[in-house]
C-alpha positions in Angstrom: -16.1 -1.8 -24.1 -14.2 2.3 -24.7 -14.7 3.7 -27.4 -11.0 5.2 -29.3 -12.4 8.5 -27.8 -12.8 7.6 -24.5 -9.5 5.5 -23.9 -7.3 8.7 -25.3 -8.9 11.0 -22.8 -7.9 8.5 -20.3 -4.3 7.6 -21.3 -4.2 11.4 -21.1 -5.4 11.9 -18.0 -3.5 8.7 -16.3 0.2 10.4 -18.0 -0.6 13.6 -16.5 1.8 14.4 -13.5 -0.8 15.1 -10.9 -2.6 11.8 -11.7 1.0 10.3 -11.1 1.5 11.3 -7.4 -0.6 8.5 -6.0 1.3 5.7 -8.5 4.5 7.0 -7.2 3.9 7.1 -3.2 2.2 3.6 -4.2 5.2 2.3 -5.8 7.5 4.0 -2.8 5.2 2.2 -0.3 5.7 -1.5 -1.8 9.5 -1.2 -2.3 10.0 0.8 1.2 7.9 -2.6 2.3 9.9 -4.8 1.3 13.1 -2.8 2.4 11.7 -3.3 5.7 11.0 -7.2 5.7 14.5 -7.7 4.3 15.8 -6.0 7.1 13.7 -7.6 9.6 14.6 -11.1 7.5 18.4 -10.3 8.5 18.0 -11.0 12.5 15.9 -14.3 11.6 18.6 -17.2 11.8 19.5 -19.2 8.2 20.4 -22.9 9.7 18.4 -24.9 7.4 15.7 -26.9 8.7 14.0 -29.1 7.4 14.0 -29.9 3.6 17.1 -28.0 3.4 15.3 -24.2 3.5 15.8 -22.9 7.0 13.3 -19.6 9.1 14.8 -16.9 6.8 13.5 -18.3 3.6 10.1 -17.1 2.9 10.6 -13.8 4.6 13.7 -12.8 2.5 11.7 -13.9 -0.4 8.4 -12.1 0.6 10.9 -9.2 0.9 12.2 -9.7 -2.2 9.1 -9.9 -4.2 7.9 -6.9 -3.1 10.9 -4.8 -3.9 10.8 -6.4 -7.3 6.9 -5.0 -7.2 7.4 -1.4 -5.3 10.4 -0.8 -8.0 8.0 -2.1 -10.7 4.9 0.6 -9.8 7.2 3.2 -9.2 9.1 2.5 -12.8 5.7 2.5 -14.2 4.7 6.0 -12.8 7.9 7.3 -13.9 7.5 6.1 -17.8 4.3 7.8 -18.0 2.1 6.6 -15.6 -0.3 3.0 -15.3 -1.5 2.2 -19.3 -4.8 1.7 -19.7 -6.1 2.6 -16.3 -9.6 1.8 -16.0 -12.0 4.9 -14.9 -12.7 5.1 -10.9 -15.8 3.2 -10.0 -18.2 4.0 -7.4 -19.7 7.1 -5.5 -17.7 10.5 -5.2 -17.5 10.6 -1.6 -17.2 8.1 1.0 -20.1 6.9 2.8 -19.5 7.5 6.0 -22.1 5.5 8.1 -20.8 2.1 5.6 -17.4 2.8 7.3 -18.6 3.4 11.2 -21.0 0.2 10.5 -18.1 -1.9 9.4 -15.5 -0.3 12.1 -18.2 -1.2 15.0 -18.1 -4.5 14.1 -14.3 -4.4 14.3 -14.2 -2.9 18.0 -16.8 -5.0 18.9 -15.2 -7.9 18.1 -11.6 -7.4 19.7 -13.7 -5.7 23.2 -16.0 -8.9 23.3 -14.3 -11.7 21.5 -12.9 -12.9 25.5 -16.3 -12.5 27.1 -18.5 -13.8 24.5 -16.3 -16.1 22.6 -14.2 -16.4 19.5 -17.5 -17.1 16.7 -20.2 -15.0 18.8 -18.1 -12.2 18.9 -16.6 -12.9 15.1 -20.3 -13.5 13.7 -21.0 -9.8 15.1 -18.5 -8.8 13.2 -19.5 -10.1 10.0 -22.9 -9.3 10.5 -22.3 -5.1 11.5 -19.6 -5.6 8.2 -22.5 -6.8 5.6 -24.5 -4.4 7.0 -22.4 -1.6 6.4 -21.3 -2.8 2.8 -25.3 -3.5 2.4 -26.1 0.4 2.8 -23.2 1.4 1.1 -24.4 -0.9 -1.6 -28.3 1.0 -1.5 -29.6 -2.8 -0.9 -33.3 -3.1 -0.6 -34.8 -4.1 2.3 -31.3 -3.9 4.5 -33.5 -3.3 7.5 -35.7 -6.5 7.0 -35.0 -9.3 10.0 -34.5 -11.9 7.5 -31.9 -9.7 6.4 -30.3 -9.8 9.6 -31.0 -13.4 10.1 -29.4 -14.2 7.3 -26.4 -12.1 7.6 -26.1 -13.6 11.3 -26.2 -17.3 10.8 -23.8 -16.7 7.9 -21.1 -15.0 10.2 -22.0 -18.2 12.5 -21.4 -20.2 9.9 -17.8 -19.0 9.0 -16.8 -17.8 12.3 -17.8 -21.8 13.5 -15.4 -23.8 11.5 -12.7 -21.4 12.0 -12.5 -21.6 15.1 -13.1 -25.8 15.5 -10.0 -25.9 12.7 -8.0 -23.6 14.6 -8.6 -25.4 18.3 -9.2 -29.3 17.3 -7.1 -29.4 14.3 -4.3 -27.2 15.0 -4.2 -26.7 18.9 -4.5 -23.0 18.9 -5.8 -21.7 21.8 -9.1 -19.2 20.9 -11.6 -18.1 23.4 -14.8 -19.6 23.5 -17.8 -19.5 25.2 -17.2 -22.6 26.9 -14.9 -24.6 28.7 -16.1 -27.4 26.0 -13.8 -26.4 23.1 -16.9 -26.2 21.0 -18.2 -22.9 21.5 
């Protein structure tokens, strides 16, 4: 709970102009966004399909959400910036070795995800994510192997039934370990 005291100083700081900037590119962004899928949602053919909507439908209305949004923020910013803007959370600078953590597990998983499989090479990514986020995070005993153990057999168990949904149930093609369809 703020005190009087506290939410004036920051209703003060979110209306000043600097504070702004970021509220307006923000706002800018979303409606530039949504510019962009409306013109992409132009070359997409209207015959309707079936239940009487045809391919344009959801991306002109994706489109046109988000214009209604980007011209929303950037109204906002204009009238005196976002009311009753909580105070930033977190550390002061980035931690660094959080973010190379969680972008090794990306690259990793898009250089091995042919060779070792769809949930191998997706529970290495989860488990080189958590352990990122863990440090970030200060957790105790990050380095433990039961902390690893557990971090890997959860990745397994996401990256698993994923991938049996995606190639029993809907008959896209992920690659596996095996020629089995199970790994």
């Amino acid at each position: 709970m703020t005190t009087p005291e506290s939410s004036v100083s920051h209703s003060a700081e979110a209306t000043s102009g600097a504070a702004r900037w970021p509220q307006y590119i923000v706002g800018l962004g979303v409606l530039l966004t949504g510019a962009a899928l409306a013109f992409g949602a132009i070359g997409i053919s209207s015959e309707a399909g079936y239940g009487g909507v045809g391919p344009n439908f959801l991306p002109w209305m994706v489109s046109i959400v988000l214009m209604i949004c980007g011209a929303w923020i950037t109204w906002e910013a204009f009238s005196g910036g976002f009311r009753e803007l909580d105070a930033p959370s977190g550390a002061d600078a980035a931690y660094w070795p959080g973010f190379i953590w969680v972008a090794a597990g990306l690259l990793l998983n898009a250089a091995l995800i042919t060779s070792i499989g769809f949930i191998l090479s997706c529970a290495l990514c989860y488990l080189l994510a958590v352990q990122g986020l863990r440090r970030a995070a200060g957790q105790a005993k990050v380095n433990a192997p039961a902390t690893w153990v557990t971090d890997l057999v959860t990745g397994l168990a996401i990256s698993a039934p994923v991938f049996w949904m995606f190639t029993k149930f809907l008959a896209i093609s992920l690659p596996g370990l095996t020629s089995t369809g199970w790994i």
